[in-house]
Structures are given as C-alpha cells and as structure tokens.
C-alpha positions, 0 to 999 in steps of 0.5 A: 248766940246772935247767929245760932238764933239767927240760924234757928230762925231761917230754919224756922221760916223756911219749914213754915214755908214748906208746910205751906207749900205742901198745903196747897191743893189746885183745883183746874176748872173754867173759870167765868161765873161757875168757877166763881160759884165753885168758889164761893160755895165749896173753896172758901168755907172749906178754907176757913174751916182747913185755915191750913190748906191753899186752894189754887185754881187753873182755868184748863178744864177745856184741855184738861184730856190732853193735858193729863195725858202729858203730865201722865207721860212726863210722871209729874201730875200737878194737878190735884182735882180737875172740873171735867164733862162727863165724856171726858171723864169716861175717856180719863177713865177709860185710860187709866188717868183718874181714879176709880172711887167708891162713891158710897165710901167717898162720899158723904150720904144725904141728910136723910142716910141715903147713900151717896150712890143712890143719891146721885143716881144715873148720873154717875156714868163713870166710876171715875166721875164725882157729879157736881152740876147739871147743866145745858149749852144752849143759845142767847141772843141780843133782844135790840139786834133781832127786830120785831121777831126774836128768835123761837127755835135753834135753827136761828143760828143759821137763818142768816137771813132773818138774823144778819150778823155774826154769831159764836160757837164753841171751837169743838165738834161736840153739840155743833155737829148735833145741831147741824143735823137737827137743822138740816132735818134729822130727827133726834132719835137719829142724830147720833146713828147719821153723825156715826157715818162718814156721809152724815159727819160730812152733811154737819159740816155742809149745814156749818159750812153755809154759816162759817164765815160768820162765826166767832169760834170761842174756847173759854165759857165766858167768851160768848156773854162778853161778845153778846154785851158787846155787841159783836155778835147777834146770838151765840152758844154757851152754858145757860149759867153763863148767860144767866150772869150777863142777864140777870147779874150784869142787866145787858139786853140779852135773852135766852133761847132754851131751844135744843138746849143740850144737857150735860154734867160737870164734876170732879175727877181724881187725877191717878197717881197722887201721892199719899199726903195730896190724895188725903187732902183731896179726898176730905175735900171732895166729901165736903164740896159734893155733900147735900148743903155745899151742891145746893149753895152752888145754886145761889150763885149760879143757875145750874141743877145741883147733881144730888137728889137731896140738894134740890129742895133746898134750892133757894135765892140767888145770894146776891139778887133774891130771885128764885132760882128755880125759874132759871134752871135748865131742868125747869119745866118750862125750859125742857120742853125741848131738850137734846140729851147728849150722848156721853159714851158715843163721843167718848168713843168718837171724839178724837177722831171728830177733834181731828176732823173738826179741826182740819175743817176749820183750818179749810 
C-alpha cells in the first residue's frame, strides 16, 4: 500500500508539474522600464485573474527577425508573443512568420462599441500587427556637461565643438541615417527618396563619419539613461520612456531634447504556427492586454501614447509620482513641434540591406 501510493503520489506531482508547464506563455520584449510597464499593466493583473497561467519574459525584441527566422527554420517556435516596431512587423509578416488576425474578431471593441478596427485606426499598418504604444527616439542630455547653452536642436549630436565628449546611438541604421541627412541639409520631405541612392546612403555615413570616434554604440534601451546617469556620455538617442525614467523616476541631471524626435509603434505580433492549446491562450491574452483600460494603464508607468483612440482620455497620473502624464507624452503639443515621421514600409523594404552596410561601416 505504501508504495502503490507512493506511486500515485509521484504520478500526481508530476502531472501537476506538466500542467504547469503547459501553462506557461513567453512574452519576448526589451526590457528596462517599458517591459516593466507591460508588466505592471498587462501580466500581472492577467495572473491574477488566469492564477493558472506563467508568464515568462525574454528581453530579444531587438533580434527578434532574426530569431523567428530560425526558429522558423528549425520547426521549434518557443516564443508565444513577441513586442516588435512596426517595419519589423511588416517584414514578419511579409515572410509569413506572424500571423495575420482579424483585428475586429481579436480584439476587444472600446467602451463605447467602437470597433477595435476603427479604434486603432492608421496605425494597424499590418495585418499581422497588434499596436500596443506610441512612441518616439528622441536625444537626452546631461544638463551639468552642456555649460551655459543646452542643446535646441538634433544637430547637437554632431557639434563636437560646442558639445566635446562622447555621445550613444543605437547600433542599427534605422533613425541614424534620417538624422544624418537632416543634418547635413536634406529636407525632410527628401530624406527618404536621397537615403533610397547609393550616393545619398553614402553622404549619411560621411555626416556619421565626422562624429564615429566618439559614439558609444548601444543595443538594448536602457542602455543610454545608465550611460547618461553615469556620466560617460554628454547626450545620447534612446526611446523618450526611457528618458522619462531616469528624469522624473530616478531625478539624475538629465533633460530631453524633443527635437526631431522620430515617431514609431511597438505592438504585439503572433509568431505563425502555434500549436492549438498556446495559440488559445495567447489569443485570450491578447484581448485582455490591448483592451481600452489595460493600454491607458500602461501610461501610468510610462510616458508612451497608448495606441487606442479610447485610451487617451483616460490617461491620467504616473502610478507612483502623481504627475500628470500628458505633459510627458511624445504627441503632447509641445513636444511635436518638430516631428520626423518614420517610414515603415520604406525600411521594411530596405532594412537588410542598410543592416548589412551599416554593419560593415562599423566594423571599418
């Protein structure tokens, strides 16, 4: 008897085990402050009310192209939900490794019975894309390492100059190349047709050139606001939530420079080819975490512009510090006076090619 229960009891403990495995969902996104917010606002009141599911984060959303491509390759999809921009949504989906939803059917409608389609309006660019956020890369700066004349406008980041010292940018074409040529006197309306000629990719890495030596390249968002606190650099690029963390969360002497801010989405893609059991789960989770309520939560804990129309309204003070968040959005009056509006389909087009240039150039 003591062994047959004995038996039962193993058996017992490890179906528990497998149940609980099976219950597990992971989420890929970019960690820092935003997948803080995205937990915060999405994972944990959907654990409590599903006490039966496990959300497991991974921090790849930067590789997250290449990554699916192999997972694709290798028929072993680990990944149940994954935080991408919106040109890498386009070349996911334009490869057939994310799946193509029904937005209207997915997702939940507003308060109002709006649906979710016309709630989220222009910014379902692809079929494929789930909009979550909007938000911009923009510059901060160290306020006590600019002297008497803080920086007014994106070009700063190549006045070596007026501002000596190092400076960060993202380790990827994507913005750099726009800004060198903003810089080195394109028009904005042009940016994109110059950036599309061997000559004009050439003159972006000429303006990048003159600055090289002095750029800590980052990868991951929270890169930048640790290398502003600590000092080693005088200004640097990163995503506008983040630099809203290390000003108002963690008081260092940090400003931001609105200037040229580029505006982009984040949001959710499906990873193609779930099996049924993970692709049910997601799917309920999905319509939880994009419905009206949970995308305007986000904005409590960090300065993005939820991506629903019926969110905004309810926008209201930072979870913790009690200011308003409006201020400290990207699409604030005050802050868009001077926007660039990035391009999704022209890099979904060329962003391989500008990866393998850009990449090369680094390594020169």
């Amino acid at each position: 008897m003591k062994t047959k229960s004995f038996v039962i009891a193993a058996l017992g403990a490890a179906l528990a085990s497998t149940s609980a495995l099976a219950a597990d969902m992971t989420l890929v996104s970019w960690g820092g402050a935003y997948q803080a917010s995205q937990h915060k606002a999405y994972a944990e009141p959907y654990m409590k009310n599903n006490p039966d599911v496990n959300i497991i984060w991974d921090e790849s959303s930067n590789e997250a192209v290449a990554k699916l491509r192999a997972m694709n390759e290798a028929g072993n999809i680990t990944w149940d939900l994954v935080d991408v921009v919106a040109s890498d949504a386009i070349r996911l989906c334009d490869e057939g490794l994310a799946m193509e939803v029904d937005h209207d059917k997915l997702l939940a409608p507003a308060p109002d019975g709006t649906p979710a389609s016309e709630d989220f309006g222009d910014l379902l660019v692809s079929g494929c894309y789930i909009p979550q956020i909007v938000y911009s890369t923009t510059f901060g700066y160290r306020t006590d390492m600019v002297g008497d004349t803080p920086p007014t406008d994106v070009c700063a980041i190549f006045d070596l100059d007026k501002y000596p010292g190092k400076r960060s940018l993202e380790k990827r074409p994507i913005n750099n190349m726009e800004w060198a040529l903003l810089c080195d006197g394109v028009a904005k309306e042009d940016i994109y047709d110059v950036l599309e000629t061997e000559a004009g990719q050439d003159r972006a890495f000429a303006k990048l050139d003159s600055i090289k030596d002095q750029v800590i390249w980052w990868s991951a968002g929270a890169d930048t606001p640790q290398l502003l606190a600590d000092g080693e650099v005088v200004m640097g690029s990163t995503y506008n939530g983040r630099l809203f963390s290390v000003i108002e969360e963690q008081n260092q002497p940090v400003a931001m420079l609105w200037d040229a801010q580029v505006f982009d989405l984040d949001g959710w893609i499906i990873p193609a080819g779930l099996p049924e059991e993970r692709l049910n789960r997601v799917l309920d989770f999905v319509k939880f975490a994009t419905d009206t309520q949970r995308l305007a939560d986000q904005a409590k804990y960090i300065s993005y512009g939820p991506a629903r129309k019926s969110s905004a309204p309810l926008v209201s003070k930072h979870a913790e510090l009690g200011i308003e968040m409006g201020p400290h959005m990207p699409t604030d009056p005050a802050n868009a006076k001077n926007t660039f509006l990035y391009n999704y389909e022209w890099w979904a087009d060329y962003r391989d090619d500008l990866d393998a240039k850009f990449q090369a150039w680094l390594a020169k």
